[in-house]
N, C-alpha and C positions, 0 to 999 in steps of 0.2 A: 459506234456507241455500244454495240451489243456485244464485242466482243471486248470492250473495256468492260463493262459494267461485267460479264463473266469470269474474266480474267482477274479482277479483284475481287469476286467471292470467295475466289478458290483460295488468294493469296490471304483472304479474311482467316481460313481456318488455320493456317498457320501461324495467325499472329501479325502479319507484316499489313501494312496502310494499305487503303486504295487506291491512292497515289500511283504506289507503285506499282498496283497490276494494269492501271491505264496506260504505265511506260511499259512495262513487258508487250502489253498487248501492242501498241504501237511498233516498238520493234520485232514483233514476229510478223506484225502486216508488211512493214516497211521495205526496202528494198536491203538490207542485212542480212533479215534471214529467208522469207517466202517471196518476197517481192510483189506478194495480192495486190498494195496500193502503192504506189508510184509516187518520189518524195516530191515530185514539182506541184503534187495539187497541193500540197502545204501551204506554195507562195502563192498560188490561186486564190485560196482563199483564205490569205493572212488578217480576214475584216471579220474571222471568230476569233482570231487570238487576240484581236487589238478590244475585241468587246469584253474577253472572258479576263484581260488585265484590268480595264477598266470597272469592271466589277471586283475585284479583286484590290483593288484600290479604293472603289468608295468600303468596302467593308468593312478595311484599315482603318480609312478617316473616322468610320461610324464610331469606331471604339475610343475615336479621339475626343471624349468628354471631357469638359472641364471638370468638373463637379467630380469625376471618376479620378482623373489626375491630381485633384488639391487629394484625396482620401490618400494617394501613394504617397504623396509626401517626395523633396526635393532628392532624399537621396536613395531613392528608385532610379530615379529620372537621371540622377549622376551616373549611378552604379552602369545603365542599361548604354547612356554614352560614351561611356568609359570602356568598356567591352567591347561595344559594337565600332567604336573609333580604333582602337588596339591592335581586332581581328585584321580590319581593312587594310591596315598600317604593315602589318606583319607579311601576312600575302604578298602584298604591293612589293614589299623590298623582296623578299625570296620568288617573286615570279618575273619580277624585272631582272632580276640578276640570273637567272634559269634563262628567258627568252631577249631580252635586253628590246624589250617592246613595249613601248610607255603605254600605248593606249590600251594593248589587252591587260599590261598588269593593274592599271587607276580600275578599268573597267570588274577586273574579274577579284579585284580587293573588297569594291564596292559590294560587289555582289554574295563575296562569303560572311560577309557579317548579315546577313537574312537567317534566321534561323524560322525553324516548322512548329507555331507552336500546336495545330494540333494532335501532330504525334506526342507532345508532352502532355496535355491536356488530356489524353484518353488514357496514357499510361498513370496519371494522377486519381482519377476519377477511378480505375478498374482496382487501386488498391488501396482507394480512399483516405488517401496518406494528407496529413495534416501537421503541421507545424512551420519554424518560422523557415526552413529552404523551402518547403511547397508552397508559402506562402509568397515569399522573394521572386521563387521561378513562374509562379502566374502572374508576376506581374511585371517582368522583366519580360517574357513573352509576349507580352500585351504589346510592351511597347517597340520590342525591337526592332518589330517590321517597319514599322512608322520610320524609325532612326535612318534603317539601310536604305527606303523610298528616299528621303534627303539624299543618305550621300553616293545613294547610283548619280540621283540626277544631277547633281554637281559634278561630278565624274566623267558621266555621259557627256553635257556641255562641255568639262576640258579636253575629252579625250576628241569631239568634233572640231574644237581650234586646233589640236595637234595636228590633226590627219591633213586638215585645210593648209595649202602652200603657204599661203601669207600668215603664218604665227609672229605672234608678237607677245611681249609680257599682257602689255593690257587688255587684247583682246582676249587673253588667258584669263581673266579677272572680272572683265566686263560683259563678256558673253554669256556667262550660265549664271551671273547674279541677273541680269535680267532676265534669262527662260526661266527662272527660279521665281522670279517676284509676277512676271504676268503669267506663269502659270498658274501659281496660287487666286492671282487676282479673276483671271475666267472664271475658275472653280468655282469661286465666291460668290461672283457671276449669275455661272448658269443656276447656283444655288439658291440665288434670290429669287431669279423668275419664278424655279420651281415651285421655290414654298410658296410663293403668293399663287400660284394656278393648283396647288394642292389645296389649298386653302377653300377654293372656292367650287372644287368638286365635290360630288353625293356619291359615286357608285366606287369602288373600291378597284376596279376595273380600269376603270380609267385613271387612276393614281399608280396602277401598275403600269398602262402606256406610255404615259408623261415621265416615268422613271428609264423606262427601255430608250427610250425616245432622247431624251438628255444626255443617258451614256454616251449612243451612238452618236449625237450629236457632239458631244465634247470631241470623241478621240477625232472625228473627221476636222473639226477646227483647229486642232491641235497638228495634225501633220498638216495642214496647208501653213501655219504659223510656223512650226519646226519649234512648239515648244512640247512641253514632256506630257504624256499623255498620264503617267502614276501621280505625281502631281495635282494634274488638275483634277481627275477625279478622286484623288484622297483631300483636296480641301473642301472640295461640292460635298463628299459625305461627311465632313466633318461639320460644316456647315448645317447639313440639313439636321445632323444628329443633333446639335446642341440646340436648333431653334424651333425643330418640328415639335409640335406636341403627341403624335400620334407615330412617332417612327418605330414603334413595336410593330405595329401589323405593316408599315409600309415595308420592314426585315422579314417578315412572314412571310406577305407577297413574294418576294424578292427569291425566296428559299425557295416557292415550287417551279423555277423556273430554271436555278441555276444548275443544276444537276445535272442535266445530257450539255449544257457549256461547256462545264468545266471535263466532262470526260471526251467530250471532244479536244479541248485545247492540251490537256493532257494525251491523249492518245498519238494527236498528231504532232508532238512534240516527240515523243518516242519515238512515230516515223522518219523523223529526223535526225535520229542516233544512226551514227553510221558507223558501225564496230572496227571495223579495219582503220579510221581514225584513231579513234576511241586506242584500239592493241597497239596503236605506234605513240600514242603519247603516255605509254606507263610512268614515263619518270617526272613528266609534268603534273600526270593525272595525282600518280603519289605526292608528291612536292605539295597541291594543293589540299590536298585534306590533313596533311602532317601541319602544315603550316596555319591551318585555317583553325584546328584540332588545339595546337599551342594556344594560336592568338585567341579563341575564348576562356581557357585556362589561365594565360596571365590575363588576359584585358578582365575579366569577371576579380581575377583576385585582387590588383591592383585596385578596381571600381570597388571592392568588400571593404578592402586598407583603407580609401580613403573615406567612406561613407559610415567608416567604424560598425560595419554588419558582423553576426555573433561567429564564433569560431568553425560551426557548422556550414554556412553560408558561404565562407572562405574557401573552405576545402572541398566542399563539393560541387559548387553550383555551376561552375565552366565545364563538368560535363552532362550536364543538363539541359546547355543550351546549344549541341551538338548537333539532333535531326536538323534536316534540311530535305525542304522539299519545295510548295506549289509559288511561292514567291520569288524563289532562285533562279527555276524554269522559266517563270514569268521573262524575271530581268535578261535571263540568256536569252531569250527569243526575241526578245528588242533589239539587244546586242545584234545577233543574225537578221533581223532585218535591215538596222539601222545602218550596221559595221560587216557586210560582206567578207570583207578580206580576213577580218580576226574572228567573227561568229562561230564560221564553223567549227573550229578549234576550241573554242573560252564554250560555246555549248554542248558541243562533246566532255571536256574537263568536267564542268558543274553537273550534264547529268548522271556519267560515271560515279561521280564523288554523292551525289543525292542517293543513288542504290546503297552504295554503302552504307551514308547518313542512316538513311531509311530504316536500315537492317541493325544496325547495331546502336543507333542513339536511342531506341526504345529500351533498348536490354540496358545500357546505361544508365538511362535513368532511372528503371526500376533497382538498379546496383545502388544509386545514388541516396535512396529513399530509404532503403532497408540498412544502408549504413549509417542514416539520421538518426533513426530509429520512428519515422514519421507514419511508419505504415499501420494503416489501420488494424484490428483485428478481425478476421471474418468470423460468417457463423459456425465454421465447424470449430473452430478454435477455442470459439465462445463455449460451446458446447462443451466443449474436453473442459475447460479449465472448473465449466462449472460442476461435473461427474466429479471429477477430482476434488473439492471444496466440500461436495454432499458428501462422498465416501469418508474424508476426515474430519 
């Protein structure tokens, strides 16, 4: 923890996420380059990564408001399927046709239509940029994650028929609409108990317990089921968010805790970066971001064409929705527990591709903003313009 949480200050003054000083940091622990921590405590103790998804998943759900939704209006909601279906599509056929391996391309398709929105979200806010692309790309961010949760876990259930001896069309069809309908339906579920046992607690304390307590409880239900653990806890927070009345502090709570999580599950995902992979699959690792890079480019423009968005929206906004990070990681790390044989491979790919993500979808987006013309004025600016105004 302490040497993620060091390792991204340093990369803070440069500019780049935290994200990715928690992977740096993981890979100089890891066995690549110092070999300090040894990569089998990973599977040791894979029940922080299965927590730090699940958290990660109610947070998405959180944002899944009704109320927030009707405000985006239908062709958000077209535009962000339309891209996010495009990207997957794109991958898919260029990685299959690269590897000719059904399940890591369905798998590793699903998983490049996740984009980061909060590298987009700080680079908005640091240049206070307004108008109708920053307006489109927070909210296309909003939703994207939510989109790519769907169609990993569809993916995930085909790519498990495939691997299985006995494939058939139907169980191709029948098996992951139902992990898909009783995942959702637990979530619901454990959602219901909660809010009535929130309901009827006093100390704030204990509404933090019953929250830890549920997560954990979901994902262990969930692998004994063998259904999707993103799933069920993005409907339980969707759930709670739309029906709780007090789910502002129950997010507060929630925030002083998740912090050394998440730089743990990040860190020890880096320790799982094994470079010597990683340097043998250049032409795959390139293939996937060229290909992934395309498919937000047309699937964003295509989604602008048809939802009739302004001319600005069109041309810029597929490279807006470029970063990639703590979601991508997430679904690789499923992949590598779930899918042994292709994991290793499809999470070396995605974390290589997230560095780059990391590194340059920030500078793009800042490109993207300044070519709107959406960027705010600062103070010093302010300042000249007005010396200038007094002196004439």
């Amino acid at each position: 923890m302490l040497c993620g949480l060091i390792t991204a200050k340093i990369l803070n003054k440069l500019k780049l996420p935290s994200v990715t000083g928690y992977l740096i940091a993981g890979l100089l622990l890891g066995p690549s380059i110092f070999n300090v921590i040894p990569a089998e405590i990973c599977t040791n103790i894979e029940y922080i990564s299965e927590f730090a998804l699940g958290i990660i998943a109610f947070h998405i759900g959180g944002s899944f408001e009704l109320g927030y939704i009707k405000k985006l209006g239908k062709s958000i909601v077209v535009l962000t399927l339309i891209q996010a279906i495009g990207t997957a599509v794109i991958v898919f056929i260029v990685m299959n046709f690269l590897t000719n391996d059904l399940s890591f391309s369905i798998l590793i398709g699903a998983i490049s239509s996740a984009t980061a929105p909060a590298a987009t979200l700080l680079v908005i806010k640091e240049f206070k940029a307004k108008g109708s692309l920053t307006d489109t790309l927070l909210a296309v961010v909003a939703l994207d994650d939510m989109v790519c949760l769907f169609i990993f876990s569809i993916s995930t259930a085909i790519a498990k028929v495939i691997t299985a001896h006995n494939f058939n069309i139907k169980e191709a069809f029948l098996i992951p609409v139902m992990e898909i309908v009783f995942s959702i339906l637990l979530g619901i579920f454990i959602g219901f108990i909660v809010l009535n046992l929130l309901k009827k607690i006093k100390h704030n304390n204990d509404s933090l317990i019953i929250f830890i307590g549920a997560i954990l409880l979901s994902c262990g239900i969930v692998k004994v089921l063998h259904l999707s653990p993103l799933l069920t806890c993005m409907s339980f927070g969707a759930f709670i968010s739309n029906l709780y009345k007090e789910k502002k502090k129950l997010y507060r709570q929630i925030e002083f805790i998740t912090p050394p999580i998440y730089i743990l599950f990040f860190t020890f995902a880096g320790i799982g970066l094994d470079i010597k992979v990683l340097s043998g699959l250049g032409v795959l690792g390139l293939a996937y971001v060229l290909s992934r890079t395309v498919g937000k480019i047309v699937g964003s423009y295509l989604g602008s064409v048809v939802t009739r968005s302004p001319d600005v929206v069109r041309k810029y906004i597929g490279l807006g929705l470029l970063p990639q990070a703590g979601v991508a990681i997430g679904l690789a790390m499923i992949v590598l527990l779930e899918f042994p044989a292709i994991g290793k491979k499809l999470s070396n790919v995605v974390m290589g591709a997230v560095f780059i993500y990391e590194i340059f979808g920030p500078i793009l987006t800042k490109m993207i903003l300044y070519k709107a013309n959406e960027v705010g004025i600062d103070k010093k600016t302010k300042k000249k313009r007005k010396a200038v105004s007094m002196n004439t």
